[in-house]
KEKE-3310 file (N, C-alpha, C; in steps of 0.2 Angstrom, whole numbers, plus 5000, padded with zeros to 4 digits):
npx = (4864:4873:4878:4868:4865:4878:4875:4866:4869:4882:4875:4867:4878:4881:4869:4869:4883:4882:4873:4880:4882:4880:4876:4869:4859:4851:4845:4841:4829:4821:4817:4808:4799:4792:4794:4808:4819:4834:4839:4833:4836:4848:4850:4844:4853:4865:4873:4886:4879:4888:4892:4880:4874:4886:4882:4869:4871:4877:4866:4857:4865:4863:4851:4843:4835:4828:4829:4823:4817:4809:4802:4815:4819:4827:4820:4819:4815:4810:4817:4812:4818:4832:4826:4822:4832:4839:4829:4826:4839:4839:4828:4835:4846:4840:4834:4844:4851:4839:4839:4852:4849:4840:4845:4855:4846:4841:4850:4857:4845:4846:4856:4853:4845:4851:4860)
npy = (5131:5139:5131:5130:5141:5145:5135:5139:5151:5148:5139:5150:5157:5150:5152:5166:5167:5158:5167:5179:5179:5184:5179:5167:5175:5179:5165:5161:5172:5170:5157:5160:5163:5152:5134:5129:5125:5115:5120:5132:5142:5142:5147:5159:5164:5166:5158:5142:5125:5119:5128:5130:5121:5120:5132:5128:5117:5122:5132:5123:5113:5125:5125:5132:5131:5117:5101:5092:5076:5077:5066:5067:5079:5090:5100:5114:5123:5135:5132:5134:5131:5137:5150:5153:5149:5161:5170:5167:5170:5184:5188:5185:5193:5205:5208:5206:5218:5229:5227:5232:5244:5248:5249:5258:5271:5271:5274:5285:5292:5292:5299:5311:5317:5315:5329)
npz = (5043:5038:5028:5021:5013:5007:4997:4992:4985:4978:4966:4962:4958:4947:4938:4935:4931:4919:4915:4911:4901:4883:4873:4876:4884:4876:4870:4882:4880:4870:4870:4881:4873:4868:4867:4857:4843:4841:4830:4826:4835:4832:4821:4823:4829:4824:4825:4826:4827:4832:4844:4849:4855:4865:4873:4875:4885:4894:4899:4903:4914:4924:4929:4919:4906:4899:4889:4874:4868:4851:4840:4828:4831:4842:4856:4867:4881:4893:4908:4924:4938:4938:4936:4949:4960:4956:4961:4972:4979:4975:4984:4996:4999:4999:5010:5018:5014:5019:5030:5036:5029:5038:5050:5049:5047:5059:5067:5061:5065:5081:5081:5074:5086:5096:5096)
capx = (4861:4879:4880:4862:4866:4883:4874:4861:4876:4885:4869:4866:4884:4882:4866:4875:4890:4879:4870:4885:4886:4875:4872:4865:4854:4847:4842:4835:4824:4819:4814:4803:4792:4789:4798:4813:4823:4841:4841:4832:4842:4856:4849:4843:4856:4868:4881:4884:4877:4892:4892:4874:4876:4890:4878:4862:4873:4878:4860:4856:4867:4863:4842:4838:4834:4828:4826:4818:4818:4803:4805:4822:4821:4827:4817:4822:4811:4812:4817:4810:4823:4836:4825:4820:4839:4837:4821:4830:4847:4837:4825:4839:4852:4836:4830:4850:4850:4835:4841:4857:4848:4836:4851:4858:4841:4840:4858:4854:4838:4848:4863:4852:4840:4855:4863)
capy = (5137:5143:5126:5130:5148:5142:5129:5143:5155:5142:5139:5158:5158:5147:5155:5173:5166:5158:5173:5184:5177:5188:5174:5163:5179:5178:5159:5161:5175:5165:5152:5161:5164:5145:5130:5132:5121:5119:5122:5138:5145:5144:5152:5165:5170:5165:5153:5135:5120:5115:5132:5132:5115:5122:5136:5123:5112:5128:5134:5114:5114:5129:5124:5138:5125:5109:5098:5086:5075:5075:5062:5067:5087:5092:5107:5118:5124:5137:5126:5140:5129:5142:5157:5152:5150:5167:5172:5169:5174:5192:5189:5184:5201:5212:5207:5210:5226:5231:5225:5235:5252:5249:5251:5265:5274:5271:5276:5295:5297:5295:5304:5319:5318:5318:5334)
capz = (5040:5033:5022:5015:5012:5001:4990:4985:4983:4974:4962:4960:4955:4941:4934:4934:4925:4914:4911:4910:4892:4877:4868:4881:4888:4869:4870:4888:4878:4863:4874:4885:4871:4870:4865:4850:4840:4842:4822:4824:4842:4831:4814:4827:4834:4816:4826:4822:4828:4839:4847:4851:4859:4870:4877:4878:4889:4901:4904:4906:4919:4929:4928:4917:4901:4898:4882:4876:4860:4849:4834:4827:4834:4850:4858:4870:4882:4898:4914:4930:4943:4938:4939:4958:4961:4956:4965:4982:4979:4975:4992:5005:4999:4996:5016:5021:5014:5020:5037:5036:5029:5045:5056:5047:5049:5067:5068:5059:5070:5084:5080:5073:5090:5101:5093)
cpx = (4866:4879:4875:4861:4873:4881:4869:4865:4879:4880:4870:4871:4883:4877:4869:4882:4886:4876:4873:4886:4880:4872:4866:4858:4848:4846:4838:4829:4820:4817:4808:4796:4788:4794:4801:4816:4829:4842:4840:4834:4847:4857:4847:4847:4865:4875:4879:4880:4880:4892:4886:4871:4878:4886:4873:4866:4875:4872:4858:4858:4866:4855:4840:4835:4832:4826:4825:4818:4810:4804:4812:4825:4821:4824:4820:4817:4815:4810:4817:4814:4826:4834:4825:4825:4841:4834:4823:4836:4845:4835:4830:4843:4846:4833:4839:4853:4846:4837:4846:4854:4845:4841:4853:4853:4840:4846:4857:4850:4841:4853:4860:4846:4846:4862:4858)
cpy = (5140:5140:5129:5138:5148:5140:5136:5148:5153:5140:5145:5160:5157:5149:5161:5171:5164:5165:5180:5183:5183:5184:5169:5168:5177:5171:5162:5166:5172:5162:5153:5164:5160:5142:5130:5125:5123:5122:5131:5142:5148:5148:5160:5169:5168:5162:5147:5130:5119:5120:5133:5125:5116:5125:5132:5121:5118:5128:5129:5113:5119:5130:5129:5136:5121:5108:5092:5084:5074:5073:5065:5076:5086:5098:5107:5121:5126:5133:5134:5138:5135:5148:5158:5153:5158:5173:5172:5170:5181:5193:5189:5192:5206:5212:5209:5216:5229:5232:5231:5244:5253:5254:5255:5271:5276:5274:5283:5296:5300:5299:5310:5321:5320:5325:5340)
cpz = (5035:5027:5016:5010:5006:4998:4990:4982:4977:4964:4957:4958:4947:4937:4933:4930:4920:4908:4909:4900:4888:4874:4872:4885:4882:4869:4876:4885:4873:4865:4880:4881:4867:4866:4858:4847:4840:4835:4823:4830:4837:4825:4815:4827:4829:4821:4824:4829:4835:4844:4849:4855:4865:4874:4879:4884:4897:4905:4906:4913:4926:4930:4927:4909:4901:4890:4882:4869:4856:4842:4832:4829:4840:4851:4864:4872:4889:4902:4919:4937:4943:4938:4948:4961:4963:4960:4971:4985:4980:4983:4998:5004:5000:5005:5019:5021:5016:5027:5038:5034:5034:5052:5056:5048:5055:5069:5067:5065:5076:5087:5080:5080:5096:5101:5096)
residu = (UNK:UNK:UNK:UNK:UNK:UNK:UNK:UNK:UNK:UNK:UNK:UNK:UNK:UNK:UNK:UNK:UNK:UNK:UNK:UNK:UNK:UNK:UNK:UNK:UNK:UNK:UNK:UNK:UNK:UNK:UNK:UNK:UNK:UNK:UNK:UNK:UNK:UNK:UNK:UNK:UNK:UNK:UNK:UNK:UNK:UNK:UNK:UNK:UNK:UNK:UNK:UNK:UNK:UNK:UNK:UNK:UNK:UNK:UNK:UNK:UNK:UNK:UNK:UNK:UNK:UNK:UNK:UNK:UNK:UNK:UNK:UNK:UNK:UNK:UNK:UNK:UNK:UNK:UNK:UNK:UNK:UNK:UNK:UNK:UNK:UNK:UNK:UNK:UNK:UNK:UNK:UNK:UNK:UNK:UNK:UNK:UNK:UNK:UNK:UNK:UNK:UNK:UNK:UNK:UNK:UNK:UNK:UNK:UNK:UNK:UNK:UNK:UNK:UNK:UNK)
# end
Protein backbone atom coordinates (compact mmCIF):
# COMPACT_ATOMS: atom_id res chain seq x y z
CA UNK A 1 0.00 0.00 0.00
CA UNK A 2 3.01 2.52 0.92
CA UNK A 3 4.66 1.51 -2.67
CA UNK A 4 1.27 2.46 -4.32
CA UNK A 5 0.68 5.58 -2.36
CA UNK A 6 4.62 6.88 -3.47
CA UNK A 7 4.02 6.18 -7.23
CA UNK A 8 0.80 8.40 -7.06
CA UNK A 9 2.87 10.76 -4.94
CA UNK A 10 5.59 10.61 -7.43
CA UNK A 11 3.02 11.21 -10.36
CA UNK A 12 1.27 14.09 -8.58
CA UNK A 13 4.56 15.51 -8.18
CA UNK A 14 5.30 15.70 -11.68
CA UNK A 15 1.92 17.08 -12.67
CA UNK A 16 2.41 20.03 -9.92
CA UNK A 17 5.88 20.83 -11.08
CA UNK A 18 4.63 20.78 -14.43
CA UNK A 19 1.92 23.00 -13.49
CA UNK A 20 4.04 25.22 -11.28
CA UNK A 21 4.98 26.82 -14.81
CA UNK A 22 2.55 29.95 -16.20
CA UNK A 23 3.27 29.18 -19.54
CA UNK A 24 2.37 25.58 -19.35
CA UNK A 25 -0.96 26.37 -17.05
CA UNK A 26 -1.88 28.62 -20.33
CA UNK A 27 -1.34 25.63 -22.83
CA UNK A 28 -3.31 23.16 -20.49
CA UNK A 29 -6.12 26.19 -20.91
CA UNK A 30 -6.02 26.64 -24.53
CA UNK A 31 -6.13 23.09 -24.95
CA UNK A 32 -9.21 22.50 -23.02
CA UNK A 33 -11.09 24.45 -25.33
CA UNK A 34 -10.24 21.75 -27.99
CA UNK A 35 -7.46 20.59 -29.90
CA UNK A 36 -4.60 23.61 -30.98
CA UNK A 37 -1.57 23.66 -33.15
CA UNK A 38 1.84 23.85 -31.91
CA UNK A 39 2.10 27.01 -34.49
CA UNK A 40 -0.83 28.61 -32.67
CA UNK A 41 0.20 27.48 -28.75
CA UNK A 42 3.12 29.38 -29.55
CA UNK A 43 1.60 32.63 -31.43
CA UNK A 44 -0.78 32.43 -28.25
CA UNK A 45 1.25 32.58 -25.88
CA UNK A 46 4.06 34.84 -28.21
CA UNK A 47 7.16 32.25 -27.58
CA UNK A 48 9.11 30.39 -30.17
CA UNK A 49 8.68 27.14 -31.56
CA UNK A 50 11.53 25.59 -29.68
CA UNK A 51 10.19 26.84 -26.37
CA UNK A 52 6.76 25.59 -26.95
CA UNK A 53 8.19 22.23 -27.73
CA UNK A 54 10.00 22.21 -24.48
CA UNK A 55 6.81 22.77 -22.55
CA UNK A 56 4.62 20.20 -25.09
CA UNK A 57 7.28 17.64 -23.97
CA UNK A 58 6.75 18.32 -20.07
CA UNK A 59 2.98 18.26 -19.97
CA UNK A 60 3.51 14.87 -22.44
CA UNK A 61 5.35 13.43 -19.85
CA UNK A 62 3.36 14.01 -16.76
CA UNK A 63 -0.26 12.70 -18.83
CA UNK A 64 -1.62 16.13 -19.05
CA UNK A 65 -1.18 16.45 -23.11
CA UNK A 66 -1.20 14.23 -25.89
CA UNK A 67 -0.41 14.82 -29.62
CA UNK A 68 -1.00 13.72 -32.64
CA UNK A 69 0.17 14.38 -36.23
CA UNK A 70 -2.41 15.23 -38.78
CA UNK A 71 -0.82 15.59 -42.31
CA UNK A 72 2.20 17.87 -41.73
CA UNK A 73 0.51 19.74 -38.37
CA UNK A 74 0.80 18.41 -35.00
CA UNK A 75 -2.20 18.98 -32.67
CA UNK A 76 -2.33 19.20 -29.23
CA UNK A 77 -5.07 17.99 -27.40
CA UNK A 78 -5.99 17.55 -23.40
CA UNK A 79 -4.66 14.15 -22.17
CA UNK A 80 -7.35 13.52 -18.55
CA UNK A 81 -4.40 10.68 -17.20
CA UNK A 82 -2.86 13.79 -15.58
CA UNK A 83 -6.00 15.27 -14.23
CA UNK A 84 -6.96 11.82 -12.44
CA UNK A 85 -3.42 11.87 -11.06
CA UNK A 86 -4.81 14.89 -9.84
CA UNK A 87 -8.19 13.71 -8.99
CA UNK A 88 -6.78 11.31 -6.27
CA UNK A 89 -3.94 13.15 -5.04
CA UNK A 90 -6.88 15.73 -3.99
CA UNK A 91 -9.26 12.66 -2.71
CA UNK A 92 -6.57 10.58 -0.63
CA UNK A 93 -5.28 14.36 1.49
CA UNK A 94 -8.95 15.69 1.47
CA UNK A 95 -10.11 11.97 3.43
CA UNK A 96 -6.75 12.41 5.71
CA UNK A 97 -7.59 15.61 6.70
CA UNK A 98 -10.94 15.12 7.21
CA UNK A 99 -9.86 12.05 9.34
CA UNK A 100 -7.59 14.21 11.42
CA UNK A 101 -10.24 17.22 11.94
CA UNK A 102 -12.58 14.11 12.96
CA UNK A 103 -10.20 13.55 15.78
CA UNK A 104 -9.57 16.89 16.70
CA UNK A 105 -13.49 17.29 17.01
CA UNK A 106 -13.72 14.43 19.19
CA UNK A 107 -10.80 15.55 21.06
CA UNK A 108 -12.70 19.35 21.89
CA UNK A 109 -15.95 17.63 22.68
CA UNK A 110 -14.42 15.66 25.17
CA UNK A 111 -12.08 18.25 26.62
CA UNK A 112 -15.01 20.74 26.71
CA UNK A 113 -17.55 17.92 28.42
CA UNK A 114 -14.98 16.89 30.91
CA UNK A 115 -14.40 20.57 32.34
Amino acid sequence: MQEVTAMRADAADQVFAALGDATRRAIVRLVTQGPQTVSSLAGALGVTLTAITQHLHVLQGCGLLKTRKVGRVRMCELDTAGLDVLGRWVAFNRQAWERRFDTLDAMLHEDADGK
